[in-house]
C-alpha positions as a printed NumPy array, in Angstrom:
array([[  3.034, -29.222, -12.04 ],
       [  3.667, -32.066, -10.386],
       [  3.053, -32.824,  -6.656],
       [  6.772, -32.999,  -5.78 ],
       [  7.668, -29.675,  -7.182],
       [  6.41 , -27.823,  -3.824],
       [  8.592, -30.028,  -1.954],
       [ 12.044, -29.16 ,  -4.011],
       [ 11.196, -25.397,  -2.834],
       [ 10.127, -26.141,   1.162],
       [ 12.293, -28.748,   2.345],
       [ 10.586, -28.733,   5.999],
       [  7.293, -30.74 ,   5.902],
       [  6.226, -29.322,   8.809],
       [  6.341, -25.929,   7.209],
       [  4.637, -27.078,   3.88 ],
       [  1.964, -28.615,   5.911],
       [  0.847, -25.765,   8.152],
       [  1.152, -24.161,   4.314],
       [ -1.463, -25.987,   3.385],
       [ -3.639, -26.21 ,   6.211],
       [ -6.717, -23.714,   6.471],
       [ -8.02 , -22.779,   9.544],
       [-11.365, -24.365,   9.169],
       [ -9.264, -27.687,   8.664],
       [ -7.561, -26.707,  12.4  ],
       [-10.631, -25.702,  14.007],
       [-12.345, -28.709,  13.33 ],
       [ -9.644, -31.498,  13.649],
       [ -9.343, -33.68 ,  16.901],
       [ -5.343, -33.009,  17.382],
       [ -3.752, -29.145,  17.394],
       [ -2.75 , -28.366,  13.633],
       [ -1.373, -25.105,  13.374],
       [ -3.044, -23.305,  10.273],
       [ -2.347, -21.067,   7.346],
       [ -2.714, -17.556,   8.365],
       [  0.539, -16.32 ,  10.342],
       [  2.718, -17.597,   6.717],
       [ -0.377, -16.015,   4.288],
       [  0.806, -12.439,   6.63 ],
       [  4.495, -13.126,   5.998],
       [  3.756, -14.429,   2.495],
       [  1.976, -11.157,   1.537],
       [  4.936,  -9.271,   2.89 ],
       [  7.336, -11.083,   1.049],
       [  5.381, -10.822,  -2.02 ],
       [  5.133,  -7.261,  -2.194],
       [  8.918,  -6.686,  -1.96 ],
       [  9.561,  -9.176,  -4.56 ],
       [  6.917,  -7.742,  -7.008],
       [  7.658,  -4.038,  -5.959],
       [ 11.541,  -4.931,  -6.338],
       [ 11.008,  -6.369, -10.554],
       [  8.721,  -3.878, -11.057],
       [ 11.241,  -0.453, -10.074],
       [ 14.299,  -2.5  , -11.764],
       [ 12.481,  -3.435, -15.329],
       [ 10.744,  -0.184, -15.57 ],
       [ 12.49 ,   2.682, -14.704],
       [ 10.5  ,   5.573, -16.328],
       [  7.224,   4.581, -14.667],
       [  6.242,   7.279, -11.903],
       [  5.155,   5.916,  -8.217],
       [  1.514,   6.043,  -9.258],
       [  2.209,   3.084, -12.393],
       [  4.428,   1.567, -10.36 ],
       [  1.409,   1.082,  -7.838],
       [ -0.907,  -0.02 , -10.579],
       [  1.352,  -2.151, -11.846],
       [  1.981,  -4.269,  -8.56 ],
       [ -1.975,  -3.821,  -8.049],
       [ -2.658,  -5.45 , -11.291],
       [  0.047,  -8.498, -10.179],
       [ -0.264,  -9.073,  -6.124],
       [ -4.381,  -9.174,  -6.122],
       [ -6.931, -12.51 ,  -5.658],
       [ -7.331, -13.651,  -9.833],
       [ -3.276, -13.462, -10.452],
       [ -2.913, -15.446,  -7.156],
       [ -5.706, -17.522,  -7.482],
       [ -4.543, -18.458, -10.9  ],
       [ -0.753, -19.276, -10.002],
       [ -2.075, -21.142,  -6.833],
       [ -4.256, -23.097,  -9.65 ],
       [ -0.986, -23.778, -11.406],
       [  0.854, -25.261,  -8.853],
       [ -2.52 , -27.754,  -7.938],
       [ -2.557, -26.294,  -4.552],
       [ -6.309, -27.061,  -4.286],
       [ -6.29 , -30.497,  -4.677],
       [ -3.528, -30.019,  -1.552],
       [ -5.237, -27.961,   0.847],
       [ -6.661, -29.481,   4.083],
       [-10.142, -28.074,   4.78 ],
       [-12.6  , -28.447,   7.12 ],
       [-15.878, -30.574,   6.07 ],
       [-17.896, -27.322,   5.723],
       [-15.043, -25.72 ,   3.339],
       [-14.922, -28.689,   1.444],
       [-18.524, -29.228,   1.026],
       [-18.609, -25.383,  -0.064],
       [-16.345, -25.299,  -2.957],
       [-13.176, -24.317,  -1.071],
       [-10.701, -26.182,  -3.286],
       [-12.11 , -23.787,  -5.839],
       [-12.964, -20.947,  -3.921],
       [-10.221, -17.878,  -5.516],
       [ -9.847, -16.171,  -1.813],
       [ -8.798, -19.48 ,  -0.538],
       [ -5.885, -20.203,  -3.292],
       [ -5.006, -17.01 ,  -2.818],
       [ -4.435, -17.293,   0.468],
       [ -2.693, -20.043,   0.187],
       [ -0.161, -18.896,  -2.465],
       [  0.556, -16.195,   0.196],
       [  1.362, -19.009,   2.945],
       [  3.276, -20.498,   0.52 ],
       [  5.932, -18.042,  -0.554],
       [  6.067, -17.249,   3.252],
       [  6.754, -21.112,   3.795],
       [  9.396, -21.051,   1.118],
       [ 10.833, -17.727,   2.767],
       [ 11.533, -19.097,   6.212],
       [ 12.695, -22.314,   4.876],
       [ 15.169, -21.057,   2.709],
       [ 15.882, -17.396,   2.776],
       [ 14.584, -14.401,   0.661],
       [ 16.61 , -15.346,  -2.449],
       [ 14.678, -18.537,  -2.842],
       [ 11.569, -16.481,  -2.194],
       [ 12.62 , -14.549,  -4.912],
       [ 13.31 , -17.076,  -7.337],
       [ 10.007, -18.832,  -6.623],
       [  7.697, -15.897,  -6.645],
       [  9.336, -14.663,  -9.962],
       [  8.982, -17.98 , -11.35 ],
       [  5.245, -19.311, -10.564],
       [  4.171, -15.516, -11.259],
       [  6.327, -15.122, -14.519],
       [  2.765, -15.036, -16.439],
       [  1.152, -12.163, -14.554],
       [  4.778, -10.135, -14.92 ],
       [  5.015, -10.673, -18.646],
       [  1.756,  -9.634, -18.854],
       [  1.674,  -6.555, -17.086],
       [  4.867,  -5.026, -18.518],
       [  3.84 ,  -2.147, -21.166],
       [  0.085,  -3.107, -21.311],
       [ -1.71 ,  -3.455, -17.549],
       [  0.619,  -1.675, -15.776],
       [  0.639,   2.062, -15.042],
       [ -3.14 ,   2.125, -16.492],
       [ -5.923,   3.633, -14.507],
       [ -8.806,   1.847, -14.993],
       [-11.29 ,   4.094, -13.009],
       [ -9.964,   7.513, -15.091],
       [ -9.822,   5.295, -18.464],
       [-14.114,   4.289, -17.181],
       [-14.846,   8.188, -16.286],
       [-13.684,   9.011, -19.425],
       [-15.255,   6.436, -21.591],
       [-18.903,   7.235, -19.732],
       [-18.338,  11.065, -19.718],
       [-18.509,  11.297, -23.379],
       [-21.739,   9.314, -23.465],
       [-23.022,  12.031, -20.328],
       [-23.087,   9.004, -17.578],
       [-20.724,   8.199, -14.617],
       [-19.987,   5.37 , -12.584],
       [-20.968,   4.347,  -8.744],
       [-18.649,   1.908,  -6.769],
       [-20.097,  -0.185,  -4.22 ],
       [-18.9  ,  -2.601,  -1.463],
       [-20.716,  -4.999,  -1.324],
       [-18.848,  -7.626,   0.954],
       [-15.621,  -7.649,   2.365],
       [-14.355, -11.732,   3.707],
       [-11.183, -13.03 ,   5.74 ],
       [ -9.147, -11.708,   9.03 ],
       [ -8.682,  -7.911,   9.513],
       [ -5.092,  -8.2  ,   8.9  ],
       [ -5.65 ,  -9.595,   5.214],
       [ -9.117,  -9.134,   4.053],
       [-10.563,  -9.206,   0.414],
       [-12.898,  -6.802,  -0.44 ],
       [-15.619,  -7.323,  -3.375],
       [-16.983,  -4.165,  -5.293],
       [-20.101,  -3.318,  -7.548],
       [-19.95 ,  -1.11 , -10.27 ],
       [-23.069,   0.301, -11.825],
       [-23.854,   3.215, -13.586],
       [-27.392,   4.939, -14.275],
       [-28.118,   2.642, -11.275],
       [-27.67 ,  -0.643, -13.344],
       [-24.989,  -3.005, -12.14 ],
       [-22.453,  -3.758, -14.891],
       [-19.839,  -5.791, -13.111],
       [-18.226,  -7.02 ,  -9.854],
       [-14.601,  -7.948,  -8.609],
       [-12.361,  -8.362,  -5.824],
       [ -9.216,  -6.982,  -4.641],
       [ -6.876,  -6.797,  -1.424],
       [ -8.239,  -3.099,  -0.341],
       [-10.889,  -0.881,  -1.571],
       [ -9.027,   0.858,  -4.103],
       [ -7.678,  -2.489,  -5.914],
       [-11.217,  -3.985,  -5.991],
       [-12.488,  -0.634,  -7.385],
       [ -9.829,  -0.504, -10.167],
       [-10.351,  -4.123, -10.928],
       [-14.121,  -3.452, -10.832],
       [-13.302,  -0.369, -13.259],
       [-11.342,  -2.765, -15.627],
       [-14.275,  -5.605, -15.784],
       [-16.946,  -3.106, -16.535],
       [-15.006,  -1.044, -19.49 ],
       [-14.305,  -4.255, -21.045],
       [-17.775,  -4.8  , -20.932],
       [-19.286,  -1.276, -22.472],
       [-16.513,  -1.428, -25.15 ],
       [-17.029,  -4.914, -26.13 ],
       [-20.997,  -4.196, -26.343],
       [-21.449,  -0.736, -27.688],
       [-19.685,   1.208, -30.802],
       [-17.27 ,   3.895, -29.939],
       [-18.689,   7.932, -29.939],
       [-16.949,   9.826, -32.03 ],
       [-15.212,  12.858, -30.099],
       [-17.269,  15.573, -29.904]])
């Protein structure tokens, strides 16, 4: 997309600006800037209605517990990361030297981030209903996808059952946990018979594990032949 199209959804500069604008970028910078974090906490809020909203309207036979999966599978750091990458917002951000030297244009928990501060940008510039239209819009992928196939599905049972059959189990472990209390990503290992098979992140414990759960039975199914039922 092109650079403009931010600006035809947050009219205010100053509010796309301190969008855009991580804190190592304000810590380090000679005048005040005011940085991303209070919008990424309104963002995330704003977010979750929206996706919580689409989800109970165009499904209304899924129980609370798909319904959670399904927004779990939708509001978490890859879908964000990837609709932040969509809307260049890395090339955009303004980092601090040690970000940038880092890899923080590329770094998922930073797009992210600033997807969040985004749709809370576009919220308090022009109301919920364009909130609505734009999170709907740069996230139509990630809803498309999870309708009738993602959603509802729990990884970590669909994991224990796959490893039962073959008499093994799985161990989740966190191994790091990054960002302010108040919107933290947490990164968990899953191994089982004490070898690790795969990591991931998510927005709490539980969506990293179920993401974690996801990675690895992708991985044992796409490597080993199925066992028959007993």
């Amino acid at each position: 997309m092109s650079d403009s199209h931010l600006e035809s959804w947050i009219q205010n500069p100053e509010l796309l600006r301190q969008a855009l604008t991580h804190s190592s970028y304000a810590n380090e910078g000679v005048r005040k800037e005011v940085h991303n974090e209070r919008l990424e906490f309104l963002g995330d809020s704003v977010l979750q209605l929206v996706v919580t909203e689409w989800l109970f309207e165009h499904n209304p036979h899924w129980n609370e517990g798909q319904l959670s999966q399904g927004r779990a599978a939708i509001v978490c750091e890859p879908t964000l990361a990837e609709a932040s990458a969509q809307l260049d917002l890395g090339v955009r951000l303004r980092l601090g030297r040690g970000e940038e030297r880092s890899g923080g244009r590329q770094k998922h928990s930073l797009l992210a981030d600033a997807m969040e501060a985004v749709i809370g940008a576009v919220y308090l510039d022009s109301g919920l209903e364009a909130a609505r239209r734009f999170v709907l819009e740069t996230l139509d992928f990630a809803l498309k996808g999870v309708e009738g196939r993602e959603a509802g599905r729990d990884h970590k049972t669909a994991l224990n059952e796959w490893l039962r059959r073959r008499g093994e189990e799985p161990t989740y472990e966190v191994v790091g946990s990054y960002g302010p209390d108040h919107a933290k990503t947490f990164e968990v290992e899953v191994s089982v018979g004490g070898v690790p098979l795969a990591r991931a992140t998510g927005r709490s414990k539980k969506e990293a594990e179920q993401m974690g759960a996801r990675a690895a039975l992708k991985q044992l199914s796409d490597s080993a032949p199925p066992v028959p039922n007993q």
